[in-house]
C-alpha positions in Angstrom: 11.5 -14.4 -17.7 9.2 -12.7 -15.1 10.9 -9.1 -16.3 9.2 -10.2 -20.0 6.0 -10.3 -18.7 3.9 -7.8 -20.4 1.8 -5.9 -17.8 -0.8 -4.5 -20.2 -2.2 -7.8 -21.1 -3.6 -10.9 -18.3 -0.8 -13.1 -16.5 -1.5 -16.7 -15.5 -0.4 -17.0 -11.7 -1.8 -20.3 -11.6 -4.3 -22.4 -13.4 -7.4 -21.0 -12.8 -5.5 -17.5 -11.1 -5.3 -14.9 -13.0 -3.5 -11.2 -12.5 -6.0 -8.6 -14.1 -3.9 -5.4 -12.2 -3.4 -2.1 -13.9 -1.0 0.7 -13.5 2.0 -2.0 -12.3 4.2 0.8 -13.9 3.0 3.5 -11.9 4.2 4.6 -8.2 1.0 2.6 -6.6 0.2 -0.1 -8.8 -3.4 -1.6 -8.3 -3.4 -5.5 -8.5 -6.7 -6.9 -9.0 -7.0 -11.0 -9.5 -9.8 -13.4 -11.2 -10.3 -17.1 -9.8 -12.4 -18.9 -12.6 -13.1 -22.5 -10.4 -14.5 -25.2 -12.8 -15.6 -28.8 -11.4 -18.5 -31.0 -10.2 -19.8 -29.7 -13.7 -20.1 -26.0 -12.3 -18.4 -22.8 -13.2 -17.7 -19.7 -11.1 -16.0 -16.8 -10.9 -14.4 -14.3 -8.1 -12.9 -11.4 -9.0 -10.6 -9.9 -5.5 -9.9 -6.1 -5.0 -11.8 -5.0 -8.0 -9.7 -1.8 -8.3 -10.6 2.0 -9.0 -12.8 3.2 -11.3 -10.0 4.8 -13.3 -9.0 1.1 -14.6 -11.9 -0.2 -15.4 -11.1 0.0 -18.9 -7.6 -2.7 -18.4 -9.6 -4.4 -15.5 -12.4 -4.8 -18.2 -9.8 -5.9 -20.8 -7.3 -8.2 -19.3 -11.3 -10.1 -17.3 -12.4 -10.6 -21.0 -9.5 -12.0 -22.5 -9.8 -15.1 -20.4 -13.6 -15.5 -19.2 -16.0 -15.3 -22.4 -18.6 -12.2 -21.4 -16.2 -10.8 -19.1 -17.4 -8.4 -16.0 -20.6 -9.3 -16.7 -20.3 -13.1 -15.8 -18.6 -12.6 -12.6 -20.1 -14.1 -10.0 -18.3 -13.6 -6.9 -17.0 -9.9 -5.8 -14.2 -9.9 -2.7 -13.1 -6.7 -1.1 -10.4 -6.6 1.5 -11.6 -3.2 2.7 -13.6 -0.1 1.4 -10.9 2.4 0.1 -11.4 3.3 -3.6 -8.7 2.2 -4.7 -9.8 -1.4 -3.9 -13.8 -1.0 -4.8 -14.1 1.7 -6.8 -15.3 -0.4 -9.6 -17.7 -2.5 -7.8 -20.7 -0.8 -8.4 -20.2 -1.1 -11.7 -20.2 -4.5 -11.8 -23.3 -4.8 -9.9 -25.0 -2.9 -12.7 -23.7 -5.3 -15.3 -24.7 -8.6 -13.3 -27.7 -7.8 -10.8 -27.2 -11.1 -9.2 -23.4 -10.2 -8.1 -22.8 -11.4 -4.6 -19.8 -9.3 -2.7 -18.3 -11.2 -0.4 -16.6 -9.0 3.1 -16.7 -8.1 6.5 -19.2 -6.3 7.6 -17.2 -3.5 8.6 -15.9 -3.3 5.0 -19.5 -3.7 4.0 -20.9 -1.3 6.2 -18.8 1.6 4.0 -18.9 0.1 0.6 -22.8 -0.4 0.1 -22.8 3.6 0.6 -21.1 3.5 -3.3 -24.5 2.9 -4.3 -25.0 -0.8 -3.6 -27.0 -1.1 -1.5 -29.1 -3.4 -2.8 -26.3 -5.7 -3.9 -26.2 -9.2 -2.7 -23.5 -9.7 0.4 -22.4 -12.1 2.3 -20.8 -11.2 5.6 -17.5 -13.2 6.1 -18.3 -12.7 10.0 -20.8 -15.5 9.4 -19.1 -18.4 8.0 -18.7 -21.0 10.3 -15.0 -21.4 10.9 -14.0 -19.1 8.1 -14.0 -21.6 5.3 -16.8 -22.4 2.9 -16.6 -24.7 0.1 -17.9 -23.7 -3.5 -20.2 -25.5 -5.2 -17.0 -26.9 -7.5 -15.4 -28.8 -5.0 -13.1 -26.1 -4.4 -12.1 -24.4 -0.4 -11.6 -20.6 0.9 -10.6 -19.0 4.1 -10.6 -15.9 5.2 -8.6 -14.7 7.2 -9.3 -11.4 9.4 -6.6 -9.0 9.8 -7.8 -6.1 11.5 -6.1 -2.6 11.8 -4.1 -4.4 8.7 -4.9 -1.8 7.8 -8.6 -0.9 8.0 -10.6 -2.4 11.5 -12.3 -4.6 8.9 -10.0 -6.1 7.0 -9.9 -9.5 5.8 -7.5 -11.8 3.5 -8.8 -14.6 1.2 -6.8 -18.0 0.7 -7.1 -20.0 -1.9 -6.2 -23.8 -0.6 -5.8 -25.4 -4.1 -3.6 -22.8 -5.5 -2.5 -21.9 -2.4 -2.1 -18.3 -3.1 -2.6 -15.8 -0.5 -4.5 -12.6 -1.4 -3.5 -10.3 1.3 -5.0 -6.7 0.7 -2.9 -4.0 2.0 -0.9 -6.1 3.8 2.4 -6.8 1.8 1.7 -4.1 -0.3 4.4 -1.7 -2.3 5.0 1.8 -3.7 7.2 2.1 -6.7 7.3 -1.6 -8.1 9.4 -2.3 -10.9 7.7 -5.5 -12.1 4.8 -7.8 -11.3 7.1 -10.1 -8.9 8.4 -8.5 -5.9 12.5 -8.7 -5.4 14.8 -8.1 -2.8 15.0 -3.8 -4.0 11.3 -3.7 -3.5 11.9 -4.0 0.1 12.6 -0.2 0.4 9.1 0.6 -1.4 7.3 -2.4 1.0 8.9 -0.9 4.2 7.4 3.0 3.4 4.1 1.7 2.5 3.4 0.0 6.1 5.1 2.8 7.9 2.8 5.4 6.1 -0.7 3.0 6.0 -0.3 0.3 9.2 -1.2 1.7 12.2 1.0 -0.3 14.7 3.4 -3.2 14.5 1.3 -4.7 16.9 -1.3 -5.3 14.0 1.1 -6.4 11.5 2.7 -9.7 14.2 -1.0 -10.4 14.8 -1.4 -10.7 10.7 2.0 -12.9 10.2 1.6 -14.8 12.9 -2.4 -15.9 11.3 0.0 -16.4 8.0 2.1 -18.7 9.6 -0.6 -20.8 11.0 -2.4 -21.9 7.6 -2.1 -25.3 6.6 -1.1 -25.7 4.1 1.2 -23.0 4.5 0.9 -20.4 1.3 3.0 -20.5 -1.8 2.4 -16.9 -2.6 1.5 -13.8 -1.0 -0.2 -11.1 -3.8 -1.0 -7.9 -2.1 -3.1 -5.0 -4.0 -0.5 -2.8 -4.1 3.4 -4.0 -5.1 5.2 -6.6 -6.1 3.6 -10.4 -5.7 5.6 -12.4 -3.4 7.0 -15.9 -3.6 10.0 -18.1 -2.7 12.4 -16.8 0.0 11.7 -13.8 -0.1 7.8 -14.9 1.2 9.6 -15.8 4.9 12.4 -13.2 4.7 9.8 -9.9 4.2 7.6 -11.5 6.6 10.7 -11.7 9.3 11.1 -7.7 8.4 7.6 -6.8 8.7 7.1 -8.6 12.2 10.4 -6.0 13.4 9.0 -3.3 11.5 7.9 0.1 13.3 5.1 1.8 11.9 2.3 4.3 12.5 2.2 5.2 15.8 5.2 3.3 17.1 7.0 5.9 15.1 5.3 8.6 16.1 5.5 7.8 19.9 9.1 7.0 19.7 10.5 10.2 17.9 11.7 11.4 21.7 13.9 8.8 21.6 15.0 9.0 18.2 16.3 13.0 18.1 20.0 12.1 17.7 18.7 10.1 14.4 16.3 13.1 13.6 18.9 15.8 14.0 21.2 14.2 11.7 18.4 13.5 9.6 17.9 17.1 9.1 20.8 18.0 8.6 21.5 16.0 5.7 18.2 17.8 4.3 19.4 21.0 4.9 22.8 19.9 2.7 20.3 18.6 0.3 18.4 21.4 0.2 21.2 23.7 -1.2 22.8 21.6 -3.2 19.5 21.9 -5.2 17.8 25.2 -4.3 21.3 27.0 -3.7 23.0 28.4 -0.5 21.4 31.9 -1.0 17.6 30.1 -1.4 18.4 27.6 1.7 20.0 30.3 4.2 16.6 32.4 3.5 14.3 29.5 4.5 16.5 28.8 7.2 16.3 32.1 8.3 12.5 31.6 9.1 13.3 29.0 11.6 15.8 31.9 14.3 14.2 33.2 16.8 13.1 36.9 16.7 12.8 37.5 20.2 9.0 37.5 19.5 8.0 34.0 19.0 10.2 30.5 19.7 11.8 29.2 17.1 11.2 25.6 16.5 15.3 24.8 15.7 18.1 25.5 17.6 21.1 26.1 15.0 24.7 26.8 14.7 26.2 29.4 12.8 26.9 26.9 9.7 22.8 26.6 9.9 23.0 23.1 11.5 20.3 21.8 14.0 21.4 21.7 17.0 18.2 21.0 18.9 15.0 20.2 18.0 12.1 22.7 20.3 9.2 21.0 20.8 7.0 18.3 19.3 9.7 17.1 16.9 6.7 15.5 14.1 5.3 19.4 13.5 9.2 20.8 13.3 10.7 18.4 10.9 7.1 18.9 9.0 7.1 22.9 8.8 10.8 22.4 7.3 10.0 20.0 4.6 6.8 22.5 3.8 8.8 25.6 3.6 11.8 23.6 1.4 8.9 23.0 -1.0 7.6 26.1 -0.8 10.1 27.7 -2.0 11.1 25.0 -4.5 9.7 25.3 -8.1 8.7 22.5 -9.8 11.8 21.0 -11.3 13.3 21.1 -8.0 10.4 20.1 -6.0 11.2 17.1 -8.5 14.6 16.6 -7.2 14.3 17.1 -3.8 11.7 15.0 -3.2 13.2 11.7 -3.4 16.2 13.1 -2.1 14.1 13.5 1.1 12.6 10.4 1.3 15.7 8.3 1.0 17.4 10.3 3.8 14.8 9.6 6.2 14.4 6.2 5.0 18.0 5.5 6.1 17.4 7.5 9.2 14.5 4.9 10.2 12.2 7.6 10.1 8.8 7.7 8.7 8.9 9.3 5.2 7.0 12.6 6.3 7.3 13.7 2.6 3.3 12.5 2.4 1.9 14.1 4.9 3.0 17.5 2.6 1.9 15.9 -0.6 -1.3 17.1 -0.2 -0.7 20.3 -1.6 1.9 19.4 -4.0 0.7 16.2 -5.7 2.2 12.6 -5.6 5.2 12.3 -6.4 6.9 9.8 -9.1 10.3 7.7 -7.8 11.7 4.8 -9.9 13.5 1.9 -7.5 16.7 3.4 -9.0 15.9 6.7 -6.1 16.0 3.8 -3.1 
């Protein structure tokens, strides 16, 4: 049933949740939720992780379909952290109901109101006694900090009668297939925290907050990905708490050369099976040494690493720029994911983003994990 959901229209999580996302088909989905909490003859509204300004047109949709005046009867704004992606429609809303109040830390807050809010209402979650508050309907919240998770600021919002957990970042996907995360999302999940989540030291300090609710969540729903429920809530947060990321990465690639070198190798085979031997043995030839400058590769006479010469994140780099480089665009399209996999397997991080700034992000289906 869950892969006939339709993802252009509003999905029920839970009575009174709703899933108001956009671009769930695309690489990085955005998933944006609305709580409508009715009781104690009140009604109010929270709408978490508003999303970028490029859907406010499905956010706007998906909003009305299930709260008569839409946008403009949202009460309640929460923000995980500043990035666009989260609160680039916020201002917006502010416009179409002056009395919004958005609800964050105020290290979120201290970025965001520079989007031209700064007159908005805000209420720091810093200040709430214990972290909970209880709404006017009867109904209870916590937030639940998560700094570094992966912005200093962070902060996740649980909802105790639904018990769904709205985690931010945190839990968050590239290349979903679907609104419910499965076991082949788990490839997508791992790149995303090694490229955003600074250190795994952040992410045990966030799982181990997770485990401590009471009542313990039913449902994690991050802003980027799959949601996540059943098993698979313990078992990806098992992986995560093992995970290296960020800078445990980075500081460990000494140790990891054996796994490196064979890494590149395989991308070197990759490389000509899509460029061509004549295309790859030119590239390669940038990287012997001349006698007037060290290369950055030791190599045999197949054109197989060796040795990596000093700092091993700028060598493996300057060979995936000068592949590209040389790639055109249908085989910048095929090499890509081809990349990314073999470093994936390696346990590497997936270096291909830190060149995609010149060349555009790249599209891979679950089928290229």
């Amino acid at each position: 049933m869950e892969n006939l959901i339709n993802l252009d229209q509003v999905s029920e999580l839970s009575p009174g949740v709703y899933w108001v996302g956009a671009g769930a088909k695309t690489f990085l989905s955005r998933n944006s939720f609305l709580r409508i909490f009715k009781g104690n003859g009140v009604t109010g509204t929270l709408l978490i992780d508003p999303g970028p300004t490029s859907d406010f047109d499905s956010l706007s949709q998906k909003v009305a379909a299930v709260l008569p005046g839409g946008l403009a009867k949202i009460n309640l704004a929460f923000i995980n952290h500043q990035d666009p992606d989260v609160l680039g429609v916020l201002p917006t809303l502010a416009k179409l109901n002056p009395k919004l109040t958005v609800i964050a830390t105020e290290d979120t807050w201290r970025l965001a109101h520079l989007n031209g809010m700064s007159k908005t209402n805000f209420r720091a979650v810093d200040r709430v006694q214990g972290q909970k508050v209880v709404l006017p309907t009867g109904h209870k919240l916590q937030f639940i900090p998560t700094p570094f998770c992966h912005f200093r600021g962070a902060c996740m919002i649980y909802d105790l009668e639904s018990r769904i957990l709205f985690t931010g970042d945190l839990f968050g996907g590239i290349a979903a297939s679907g609104l419910y995360a499965q076991e082949e999302n788990w490839a997508g999940i791992k790149a995303f925290h090694q490229l955003y989540m600074p250190s795994n030291e952040a992410i045990r300090l966030a799982v181990q907050k997770i485990r401590q609710l009471d009542p313990a969540p039913l449902a994690l729903v991050p802003q980027h990905g799959g949601l996540i429920r059943g098993e698979l809530l313990e078992t990806l947060m098992q992986r995560l708490e093992g995970l290296q990321v960020g800078l445990d990465i980075i500081t460990s690639l000494s140790s990891k050369l054996p796994a490196l070198i064979a890494a590149l190798n395989e991308m070197v085979t990759a490389a000509k099976s899509i460029l061509g031997d004549a295309e790859t043995h030119k590239i390669m030839g940038f990287f012997k040494p001349d006698g007037s400058y060290p290369s950055l590769f030791s190599l045999n006479s197949d054109e197989q690493v060796n040795d990596i010469k000093g700092e091993p994140l700028e060598a493996v780099e300057a060979l995936l720029r000068m592949f590209l480089r040389f790639a055109n665009e249908e085989q910048k399209a095929l090499l890509r994911p081809k990349l990314l996999l073999i470093l994936l397997q390696h346990e590497l991080p997936p270096f291909d983003f830190l060149i995609n700034q010149e060349d555009g992000m790249m599209e891979l289906s679950p089928a290229d994990f």
